[in-house]
Steps between C-alpha positions, in 0.01 A plus 500: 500500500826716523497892563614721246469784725795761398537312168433661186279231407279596802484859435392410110244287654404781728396702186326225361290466746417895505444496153251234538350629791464843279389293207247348664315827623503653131365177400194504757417861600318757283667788652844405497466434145353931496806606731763278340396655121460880664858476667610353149354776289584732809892408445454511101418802502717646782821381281364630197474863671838462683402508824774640757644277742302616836135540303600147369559368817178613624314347245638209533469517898117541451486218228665274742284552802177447265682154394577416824183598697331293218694181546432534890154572482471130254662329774326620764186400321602137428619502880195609616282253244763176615460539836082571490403409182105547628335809474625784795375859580910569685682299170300733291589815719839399470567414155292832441785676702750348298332631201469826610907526544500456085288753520704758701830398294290576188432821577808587597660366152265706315562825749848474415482363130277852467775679682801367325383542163331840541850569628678355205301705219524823710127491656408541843233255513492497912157606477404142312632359742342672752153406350574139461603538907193627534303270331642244625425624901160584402387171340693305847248752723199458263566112520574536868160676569279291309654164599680415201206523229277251693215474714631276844199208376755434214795515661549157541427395145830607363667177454880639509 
């Protein structure tokens, strides 16, 4: 089979390939489907208000690293299935760790989402923020103390 590498025709098979790789994600995970609507409605509505060029650009910044996180954290779970497909307490551990970096970006878009648009309609809404911050900490330590919501017996039931 011949290269096409530095061809045009590579590079628009390049983006094919992205696009299916992004298509197939939005096809098979819940949440992507949730972020990819929210960053849609998210950049709607930031055009509509006429967003400046720097609040834009961290909107779209957060957006991104949601996306991105989110396509990662799918891969590393049908890694992590593909190579032991059979129940494991470390695959679980580690796809949960995967998870929890959606998480983290999540937070942040909605931090700065809060932040941006407060900014944008002349309200200092740092204190939302703050509370969402908060929240967030405080249900990772309550979580973190009580072992993740169950007892150490059922641990091992959670077929993920």
């Amino acid at each position: 089979m011949p290269s096409h590498k530095g061809t045009n025709h590579g590079l628009l098979k390049s983006f094919k390939y992205a696009f299916e790789g992004l298509s197939y994600v939005l096809k098979r995970e819940r949440n992507m489907k949730i972020h990819f609507l929210s960053a849609t409605g998210v950049i709607i509505f930031s055009m509509a208000i006429g967003l400046d060029a720097e609040s834009a650009l961290w909107v779209f910044l957060a957006i991104a690293l949601v996306l991105i996180t989110e396509i990662f954290n799918t891969f590393f779970e049908e890694l992590l299935d593909f190579v032991n497909p059979q129940y494991s307490k470390a695959v679980k551990h580690m796809k949960d760790m995967a998870a929890s970096g959606v998480l983290v970006a999540a937070v942040f878009a909605i931090v700065v989402t809060i932040q941006v648009f407060g900014k944008r309609f002349n309200h200092n809404l740092s204190w939302i923020s703050e509370v969402v911050l908060l929240g967030y900490m405080l249900m990772v330590a309550i979580l973190t103390i009580t072992g993740g919501g169950k007892s150490e017996k059922n641990k091992g039931s959670d077929r993920r």
